[in-house]
N, CA, C and O atoms as a Tripos MOL2 file, in Angstrom:
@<TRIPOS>MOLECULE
protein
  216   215    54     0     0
PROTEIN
NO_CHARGES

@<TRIPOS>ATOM
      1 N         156.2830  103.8340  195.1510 N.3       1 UNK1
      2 CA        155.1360  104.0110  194.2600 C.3       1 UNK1
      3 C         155.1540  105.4270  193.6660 C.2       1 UNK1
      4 O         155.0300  105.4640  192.4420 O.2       1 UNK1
      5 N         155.2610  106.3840  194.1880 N.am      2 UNK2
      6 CA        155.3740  107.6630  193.7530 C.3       2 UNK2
      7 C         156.6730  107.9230  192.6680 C.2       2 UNK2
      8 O         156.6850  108.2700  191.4870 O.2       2 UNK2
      9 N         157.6880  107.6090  193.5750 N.am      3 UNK3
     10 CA        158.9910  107.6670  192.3310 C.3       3 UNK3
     11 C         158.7210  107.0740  191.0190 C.2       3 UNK3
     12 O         159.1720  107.5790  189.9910 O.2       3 UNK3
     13 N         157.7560  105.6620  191.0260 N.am      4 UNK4
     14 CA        157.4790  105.2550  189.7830 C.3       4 UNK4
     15 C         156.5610  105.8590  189.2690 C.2       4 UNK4
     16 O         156.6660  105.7740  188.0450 O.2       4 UNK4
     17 N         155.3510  106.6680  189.6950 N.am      5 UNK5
     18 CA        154.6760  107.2930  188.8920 C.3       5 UNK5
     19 C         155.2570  108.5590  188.3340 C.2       5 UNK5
     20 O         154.8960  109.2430  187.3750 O.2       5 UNK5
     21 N         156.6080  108.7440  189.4850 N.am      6 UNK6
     22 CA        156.8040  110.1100  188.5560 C.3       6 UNK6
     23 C         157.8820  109.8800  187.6380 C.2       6 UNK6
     24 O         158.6450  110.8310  187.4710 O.2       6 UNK6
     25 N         158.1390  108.6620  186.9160 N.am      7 UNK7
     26 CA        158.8950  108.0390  186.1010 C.3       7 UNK7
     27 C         158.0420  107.8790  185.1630 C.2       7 UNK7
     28 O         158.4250  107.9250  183.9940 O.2       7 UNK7
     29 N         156.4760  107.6200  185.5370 N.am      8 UNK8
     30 CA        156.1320  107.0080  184.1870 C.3       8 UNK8
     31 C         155.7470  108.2850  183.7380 C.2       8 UNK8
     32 O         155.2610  108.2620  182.6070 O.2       8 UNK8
     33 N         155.8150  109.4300  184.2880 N.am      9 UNK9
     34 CA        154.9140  110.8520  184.1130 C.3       9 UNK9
     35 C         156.6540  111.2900  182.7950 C.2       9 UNK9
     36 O         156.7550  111.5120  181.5880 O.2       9 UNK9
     37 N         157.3440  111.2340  183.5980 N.am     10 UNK10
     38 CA        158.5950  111.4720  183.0260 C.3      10 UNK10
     39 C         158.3630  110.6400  181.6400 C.2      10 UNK10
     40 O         158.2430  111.4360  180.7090 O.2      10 UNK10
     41 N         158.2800  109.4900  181.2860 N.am     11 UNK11
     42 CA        158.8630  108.9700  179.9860 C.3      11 UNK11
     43 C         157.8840  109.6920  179.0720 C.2      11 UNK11
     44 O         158.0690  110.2570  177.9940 O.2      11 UNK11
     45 N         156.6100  109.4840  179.9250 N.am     12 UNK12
     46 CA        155.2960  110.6570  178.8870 C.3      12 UNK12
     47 C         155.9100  111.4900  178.3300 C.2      12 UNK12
     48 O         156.1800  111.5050  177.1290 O.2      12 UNK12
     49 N         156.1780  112.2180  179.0730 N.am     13 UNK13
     50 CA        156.6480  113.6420  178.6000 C.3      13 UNK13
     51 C         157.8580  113.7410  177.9240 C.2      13 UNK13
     52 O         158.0920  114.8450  177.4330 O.2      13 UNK13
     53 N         158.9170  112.6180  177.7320 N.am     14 UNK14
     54 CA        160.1140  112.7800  176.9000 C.3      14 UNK14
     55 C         159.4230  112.2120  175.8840 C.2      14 UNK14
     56 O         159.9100  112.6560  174.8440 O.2      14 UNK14
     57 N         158.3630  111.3100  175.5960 N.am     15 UNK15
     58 CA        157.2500  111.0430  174.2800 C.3      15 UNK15
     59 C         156.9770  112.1730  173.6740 C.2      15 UNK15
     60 O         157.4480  112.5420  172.5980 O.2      15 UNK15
     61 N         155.9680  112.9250  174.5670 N.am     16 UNK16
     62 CA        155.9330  113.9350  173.5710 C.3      16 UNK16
     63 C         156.6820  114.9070  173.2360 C.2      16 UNK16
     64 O         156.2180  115.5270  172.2790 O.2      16 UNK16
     65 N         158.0120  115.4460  173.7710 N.am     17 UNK17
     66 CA        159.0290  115.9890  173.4310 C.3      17 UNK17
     67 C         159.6150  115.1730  172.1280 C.2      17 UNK17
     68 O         160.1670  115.8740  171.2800 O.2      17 UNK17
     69 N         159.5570  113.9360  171.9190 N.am     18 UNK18
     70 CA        160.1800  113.3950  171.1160 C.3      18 UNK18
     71 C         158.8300  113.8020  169.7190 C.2      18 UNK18
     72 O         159.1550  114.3050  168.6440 O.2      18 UNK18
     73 N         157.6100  113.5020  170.0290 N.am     19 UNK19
     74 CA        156.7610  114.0080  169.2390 C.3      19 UNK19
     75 C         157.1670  115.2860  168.7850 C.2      19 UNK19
     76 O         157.4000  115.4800  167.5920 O.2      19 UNK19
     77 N         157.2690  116.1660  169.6350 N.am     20 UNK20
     78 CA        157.4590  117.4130  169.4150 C.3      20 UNK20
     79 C         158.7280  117.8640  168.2520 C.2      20 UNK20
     80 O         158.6260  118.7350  167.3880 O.2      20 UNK20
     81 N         159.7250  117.1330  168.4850 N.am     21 UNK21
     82 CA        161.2370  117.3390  167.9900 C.3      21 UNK21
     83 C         160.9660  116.4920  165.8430 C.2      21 UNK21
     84 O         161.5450  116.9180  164.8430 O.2      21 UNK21
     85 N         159.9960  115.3770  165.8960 N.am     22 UNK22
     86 CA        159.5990  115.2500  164.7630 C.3      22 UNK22
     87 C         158.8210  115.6060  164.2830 C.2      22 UNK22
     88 O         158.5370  114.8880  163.3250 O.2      22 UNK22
     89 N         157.9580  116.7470  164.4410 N.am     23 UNK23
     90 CA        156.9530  117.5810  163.9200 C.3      23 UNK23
     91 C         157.6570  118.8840  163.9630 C.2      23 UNK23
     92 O         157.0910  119.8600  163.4720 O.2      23 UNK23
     93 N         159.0060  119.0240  164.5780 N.am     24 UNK24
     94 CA        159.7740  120.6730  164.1170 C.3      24 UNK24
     95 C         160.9260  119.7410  162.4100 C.2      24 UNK24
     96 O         161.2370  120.2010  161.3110 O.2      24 UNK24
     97 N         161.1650  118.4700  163.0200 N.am     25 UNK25
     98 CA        162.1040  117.8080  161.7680 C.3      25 UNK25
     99 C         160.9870  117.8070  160.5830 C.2      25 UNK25
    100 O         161.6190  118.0860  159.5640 O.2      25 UNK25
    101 N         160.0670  117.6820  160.3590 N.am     26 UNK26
    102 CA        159.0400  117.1920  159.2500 C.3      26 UNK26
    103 C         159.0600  119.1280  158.7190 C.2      26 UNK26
    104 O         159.6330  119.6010  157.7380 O.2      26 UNK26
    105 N         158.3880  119.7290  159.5710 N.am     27 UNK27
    106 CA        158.5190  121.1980  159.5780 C.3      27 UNK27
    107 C         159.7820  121.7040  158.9760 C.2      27 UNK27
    108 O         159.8300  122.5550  158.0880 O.2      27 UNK27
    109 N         160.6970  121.1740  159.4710 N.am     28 UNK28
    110 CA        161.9630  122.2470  158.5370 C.3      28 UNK28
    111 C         162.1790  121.4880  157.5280 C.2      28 UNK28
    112 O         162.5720  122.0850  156.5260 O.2      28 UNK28
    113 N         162.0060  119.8970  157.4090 N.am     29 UNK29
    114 CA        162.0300  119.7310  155.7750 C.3      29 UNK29
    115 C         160.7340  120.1580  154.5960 C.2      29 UNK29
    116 O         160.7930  119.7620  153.4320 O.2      29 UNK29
    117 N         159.9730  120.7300  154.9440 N.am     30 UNK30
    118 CA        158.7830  121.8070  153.9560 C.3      30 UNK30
    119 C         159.9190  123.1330  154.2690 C.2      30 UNK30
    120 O         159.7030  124.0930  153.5290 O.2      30 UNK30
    121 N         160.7810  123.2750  154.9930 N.am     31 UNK31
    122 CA        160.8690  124.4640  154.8710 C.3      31 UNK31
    123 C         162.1220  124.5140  153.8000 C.2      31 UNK31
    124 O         162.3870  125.4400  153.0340 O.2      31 UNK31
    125 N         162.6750  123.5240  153.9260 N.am     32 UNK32
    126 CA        163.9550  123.2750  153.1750 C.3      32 UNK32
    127 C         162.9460  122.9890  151.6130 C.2      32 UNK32
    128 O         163.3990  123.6530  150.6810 O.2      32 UNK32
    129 N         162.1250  122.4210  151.3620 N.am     33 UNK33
    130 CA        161.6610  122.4340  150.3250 C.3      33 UNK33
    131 C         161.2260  123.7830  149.6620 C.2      33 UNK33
    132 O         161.4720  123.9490  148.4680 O.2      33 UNK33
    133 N         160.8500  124.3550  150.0900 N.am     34 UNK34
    134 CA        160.1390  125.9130  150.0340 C.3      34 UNK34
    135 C         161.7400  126.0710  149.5180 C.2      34 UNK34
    136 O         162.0820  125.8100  148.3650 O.2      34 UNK34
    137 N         162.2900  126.3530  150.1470 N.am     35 UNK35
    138 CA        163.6000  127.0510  150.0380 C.3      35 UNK35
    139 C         164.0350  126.6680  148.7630 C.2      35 UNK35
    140 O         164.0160  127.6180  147.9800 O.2      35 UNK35
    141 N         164.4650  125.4940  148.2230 N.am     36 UNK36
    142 CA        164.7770  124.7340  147.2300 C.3      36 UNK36
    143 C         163.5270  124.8790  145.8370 C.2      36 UNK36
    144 O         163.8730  124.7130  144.6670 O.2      36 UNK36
    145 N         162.6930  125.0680  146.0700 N.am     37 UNK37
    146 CA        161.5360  125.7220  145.0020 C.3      37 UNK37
    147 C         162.0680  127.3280  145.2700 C.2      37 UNK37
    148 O         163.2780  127.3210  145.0440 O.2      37 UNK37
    149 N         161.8110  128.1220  145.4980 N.am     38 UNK38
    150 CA        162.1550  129.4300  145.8240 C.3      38 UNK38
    151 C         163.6310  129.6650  145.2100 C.2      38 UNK38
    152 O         163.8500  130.7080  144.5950 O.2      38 UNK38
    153 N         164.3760  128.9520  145.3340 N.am     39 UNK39
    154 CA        165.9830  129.0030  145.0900 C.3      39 UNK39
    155 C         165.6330  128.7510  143.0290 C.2      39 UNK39
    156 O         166.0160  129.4470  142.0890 O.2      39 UNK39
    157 N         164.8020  127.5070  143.0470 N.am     40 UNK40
    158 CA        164.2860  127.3530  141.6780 C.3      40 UNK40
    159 C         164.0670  128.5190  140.5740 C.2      40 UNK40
    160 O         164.4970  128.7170  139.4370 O.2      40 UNK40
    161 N         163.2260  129.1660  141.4230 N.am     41 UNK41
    162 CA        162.0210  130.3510  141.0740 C.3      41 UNK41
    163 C         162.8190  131.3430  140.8740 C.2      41 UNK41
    164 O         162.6620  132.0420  139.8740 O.2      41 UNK41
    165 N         164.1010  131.6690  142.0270 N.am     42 UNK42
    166 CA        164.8570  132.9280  141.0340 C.3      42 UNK42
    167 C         166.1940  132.6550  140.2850 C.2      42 UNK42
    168 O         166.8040  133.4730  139.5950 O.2      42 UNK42
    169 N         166.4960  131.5500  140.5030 N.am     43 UNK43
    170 CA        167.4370  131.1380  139.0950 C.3      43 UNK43
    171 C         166.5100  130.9920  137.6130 C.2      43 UNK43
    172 O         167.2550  130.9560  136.6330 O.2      43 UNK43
    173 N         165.1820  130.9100  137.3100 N.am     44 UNK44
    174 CA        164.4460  131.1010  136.4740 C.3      44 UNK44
    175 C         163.8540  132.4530  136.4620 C.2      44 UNK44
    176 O         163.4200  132.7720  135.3550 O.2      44 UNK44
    177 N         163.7350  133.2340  137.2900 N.am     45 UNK45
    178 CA        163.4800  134.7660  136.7520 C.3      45 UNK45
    179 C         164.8760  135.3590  136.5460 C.2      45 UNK45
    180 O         164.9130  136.0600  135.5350 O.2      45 UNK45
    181 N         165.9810  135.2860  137.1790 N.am     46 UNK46
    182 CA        167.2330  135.6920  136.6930 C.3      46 UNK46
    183 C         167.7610  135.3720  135.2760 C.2      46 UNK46
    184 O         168.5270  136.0900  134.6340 O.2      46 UNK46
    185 N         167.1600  134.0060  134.8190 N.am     47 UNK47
    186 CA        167.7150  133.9790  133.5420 C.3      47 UNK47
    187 C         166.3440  134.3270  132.5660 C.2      47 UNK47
    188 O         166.5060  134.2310  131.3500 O.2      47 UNK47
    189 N         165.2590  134.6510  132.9860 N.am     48 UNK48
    190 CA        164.2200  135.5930  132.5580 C.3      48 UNK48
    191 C         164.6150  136.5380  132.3520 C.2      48 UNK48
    192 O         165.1080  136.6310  131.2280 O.2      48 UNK48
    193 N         164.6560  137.5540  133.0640 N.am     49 UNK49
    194 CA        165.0260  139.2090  133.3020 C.3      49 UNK49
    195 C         166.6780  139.5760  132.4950 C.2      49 UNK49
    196 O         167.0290  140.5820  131.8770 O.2      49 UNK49
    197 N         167.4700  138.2450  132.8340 N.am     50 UNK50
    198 CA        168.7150  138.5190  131.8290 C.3      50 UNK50
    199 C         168.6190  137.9760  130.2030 C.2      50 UNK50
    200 O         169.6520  138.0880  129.5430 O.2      50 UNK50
    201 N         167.8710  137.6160  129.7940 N.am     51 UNK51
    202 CA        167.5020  137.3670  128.7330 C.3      51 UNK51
    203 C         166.3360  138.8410  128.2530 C.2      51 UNK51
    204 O         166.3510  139.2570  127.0940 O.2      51 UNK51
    205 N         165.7970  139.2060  128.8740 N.am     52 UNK52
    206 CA        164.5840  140.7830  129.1460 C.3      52 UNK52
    207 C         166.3320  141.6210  128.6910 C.2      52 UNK52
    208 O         166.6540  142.0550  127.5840 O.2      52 UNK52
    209 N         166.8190  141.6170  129.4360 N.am     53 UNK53
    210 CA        167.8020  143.2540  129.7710 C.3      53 UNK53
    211 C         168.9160  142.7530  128.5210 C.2      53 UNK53
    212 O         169.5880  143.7120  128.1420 O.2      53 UNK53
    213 N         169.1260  141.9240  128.0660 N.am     54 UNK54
    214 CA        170.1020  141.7060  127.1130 C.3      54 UNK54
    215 C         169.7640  141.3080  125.8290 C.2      54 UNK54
    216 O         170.6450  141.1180  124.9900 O.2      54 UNK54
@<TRIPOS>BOND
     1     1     2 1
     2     2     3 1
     3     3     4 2
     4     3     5 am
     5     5     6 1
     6     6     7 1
     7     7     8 2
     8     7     9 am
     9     9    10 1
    10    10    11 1
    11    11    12 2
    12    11    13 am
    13    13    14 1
    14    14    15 1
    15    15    16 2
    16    15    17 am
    17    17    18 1
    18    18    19 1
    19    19    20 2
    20    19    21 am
    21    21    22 1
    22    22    23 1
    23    23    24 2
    24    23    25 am
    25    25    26 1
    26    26    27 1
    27    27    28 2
    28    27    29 am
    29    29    30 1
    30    30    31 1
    31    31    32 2
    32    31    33 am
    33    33    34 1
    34    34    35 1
    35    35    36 2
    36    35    37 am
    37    37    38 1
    38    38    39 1
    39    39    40 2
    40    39    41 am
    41    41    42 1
    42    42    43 1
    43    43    44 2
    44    43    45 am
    45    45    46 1
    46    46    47 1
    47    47    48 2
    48    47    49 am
    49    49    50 1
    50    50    51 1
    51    51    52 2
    52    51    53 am
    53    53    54 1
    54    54    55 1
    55    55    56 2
    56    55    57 am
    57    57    58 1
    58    58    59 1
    59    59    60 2
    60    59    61 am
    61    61    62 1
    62    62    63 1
    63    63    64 2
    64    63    65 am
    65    65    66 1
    66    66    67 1
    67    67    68 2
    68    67    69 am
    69    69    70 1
    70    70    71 1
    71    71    72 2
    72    71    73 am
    73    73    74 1
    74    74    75 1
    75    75    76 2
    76    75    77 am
    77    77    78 1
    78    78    79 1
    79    79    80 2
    80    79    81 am
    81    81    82 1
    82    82    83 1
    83    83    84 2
    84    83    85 am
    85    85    86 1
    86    86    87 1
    87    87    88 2
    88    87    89 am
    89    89    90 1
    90    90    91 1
    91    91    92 2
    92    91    93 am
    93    93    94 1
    94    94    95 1
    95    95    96 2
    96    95    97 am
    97    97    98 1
    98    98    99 1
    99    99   100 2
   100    99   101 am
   101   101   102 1
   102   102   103 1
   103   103   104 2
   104   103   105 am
   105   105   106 1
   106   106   107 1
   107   107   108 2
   108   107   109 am
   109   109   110 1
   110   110   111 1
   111   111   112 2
   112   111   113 am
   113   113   114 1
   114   114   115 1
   115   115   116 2
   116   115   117 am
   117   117   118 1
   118   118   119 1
   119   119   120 2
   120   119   121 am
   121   121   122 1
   122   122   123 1
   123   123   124 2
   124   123   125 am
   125   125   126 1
   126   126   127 1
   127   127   128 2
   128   127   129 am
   129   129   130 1
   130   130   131 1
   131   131   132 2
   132   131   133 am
   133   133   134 1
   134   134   135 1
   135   135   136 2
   136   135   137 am
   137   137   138 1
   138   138   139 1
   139   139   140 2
   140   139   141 am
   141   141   142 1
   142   142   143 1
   143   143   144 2
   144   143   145 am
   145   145   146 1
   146   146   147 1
   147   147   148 2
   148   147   149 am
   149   149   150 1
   150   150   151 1
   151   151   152 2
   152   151   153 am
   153   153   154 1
   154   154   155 1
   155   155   156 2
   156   155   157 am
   157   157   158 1
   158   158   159 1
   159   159   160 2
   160   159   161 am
   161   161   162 1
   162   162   163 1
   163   163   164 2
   164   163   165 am
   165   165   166 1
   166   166   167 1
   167   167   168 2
   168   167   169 am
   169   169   170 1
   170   170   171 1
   171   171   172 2
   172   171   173 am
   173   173   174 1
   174   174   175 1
   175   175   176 2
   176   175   177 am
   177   177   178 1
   178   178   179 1
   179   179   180 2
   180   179   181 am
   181   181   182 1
   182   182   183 1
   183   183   184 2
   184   183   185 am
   185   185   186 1
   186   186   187 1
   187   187   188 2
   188   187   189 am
   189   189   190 1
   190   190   191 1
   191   191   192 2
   192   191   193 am
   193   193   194 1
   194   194   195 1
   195   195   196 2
   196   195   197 am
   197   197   198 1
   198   198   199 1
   199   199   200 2
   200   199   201 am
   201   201   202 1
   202   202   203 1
   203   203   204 2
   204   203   205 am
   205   205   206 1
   206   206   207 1
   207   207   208 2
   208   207   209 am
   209   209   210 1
   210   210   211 1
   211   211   212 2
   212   211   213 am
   213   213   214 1
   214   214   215 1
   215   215   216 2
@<TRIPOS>SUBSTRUCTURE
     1 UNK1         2 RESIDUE 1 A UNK
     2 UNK2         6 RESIDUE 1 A UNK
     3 UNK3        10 RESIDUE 1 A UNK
     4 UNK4        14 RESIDUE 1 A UNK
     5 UNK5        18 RESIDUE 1 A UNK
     6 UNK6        22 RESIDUE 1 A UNK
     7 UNK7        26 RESIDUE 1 A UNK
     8 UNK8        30 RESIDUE 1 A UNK
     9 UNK9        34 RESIDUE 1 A UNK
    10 UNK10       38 RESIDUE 1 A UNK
    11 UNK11       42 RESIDUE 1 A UNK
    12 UNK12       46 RESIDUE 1 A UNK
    13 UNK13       50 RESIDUE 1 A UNK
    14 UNK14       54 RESIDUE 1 A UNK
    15 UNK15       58 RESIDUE 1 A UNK
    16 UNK16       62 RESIDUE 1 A UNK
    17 UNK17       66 RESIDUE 1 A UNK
    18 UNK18       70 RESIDUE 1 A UNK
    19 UNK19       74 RESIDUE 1 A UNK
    20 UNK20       78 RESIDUE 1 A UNK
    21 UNK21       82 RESIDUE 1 A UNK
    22 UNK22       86 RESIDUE 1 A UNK
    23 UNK23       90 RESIDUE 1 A UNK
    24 UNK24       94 RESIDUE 1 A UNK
    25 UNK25       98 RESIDUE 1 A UNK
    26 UNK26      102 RESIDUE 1 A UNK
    27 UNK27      106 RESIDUE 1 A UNK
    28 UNK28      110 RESIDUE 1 A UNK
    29 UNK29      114 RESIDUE 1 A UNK
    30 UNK30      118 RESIDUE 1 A UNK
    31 UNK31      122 RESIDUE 1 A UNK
    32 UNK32      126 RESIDUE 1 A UNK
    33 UNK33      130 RESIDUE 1 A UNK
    34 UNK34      134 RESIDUE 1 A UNK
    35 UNK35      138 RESIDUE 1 A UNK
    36 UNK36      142 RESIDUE 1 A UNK
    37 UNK37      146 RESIDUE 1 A UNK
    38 UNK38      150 RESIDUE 1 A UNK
    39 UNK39      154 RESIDUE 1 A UNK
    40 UNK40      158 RESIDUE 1 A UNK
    41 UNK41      162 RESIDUE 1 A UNK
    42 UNK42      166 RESIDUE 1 A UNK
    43 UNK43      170 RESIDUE 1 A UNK
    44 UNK44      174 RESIDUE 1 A UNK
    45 UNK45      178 RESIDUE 1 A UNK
    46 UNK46      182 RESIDUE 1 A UNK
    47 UNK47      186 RESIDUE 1 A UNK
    48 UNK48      190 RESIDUE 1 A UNK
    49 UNK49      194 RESIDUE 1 A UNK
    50 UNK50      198 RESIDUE 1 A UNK
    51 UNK51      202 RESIDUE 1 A UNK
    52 UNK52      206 RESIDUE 1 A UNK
    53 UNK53      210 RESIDUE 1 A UNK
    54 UNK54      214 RESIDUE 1 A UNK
């Protein structure tokens, strides 16, 4: 009885580890987005500022 409760305590907790691991995956794809807007943002001030200086 104990070994099974500390099995079912166990799968809990690889649940929310697994929770955990798709709320850092959801998280780094905003971050990859950010990045990819941002990456946007200075290939458009670069050809701003080189169009400014030339």
């Amino acid at each position: 009885m104990v070994g099974n409760d500390f099995f079912v305590v166990g799968n809990d907790f690889w649940m929310v580890v697994d929770d955990f691991c798709m709320v850092g995956n959801d998280f780094f794809m905003v971050v990859d987005d950010f990045r990819v807007v941002g990456n946007d943002f200075w290939v458009a001030a670069d050809d701003f500022f080189g169009v400014e200086y030339f």
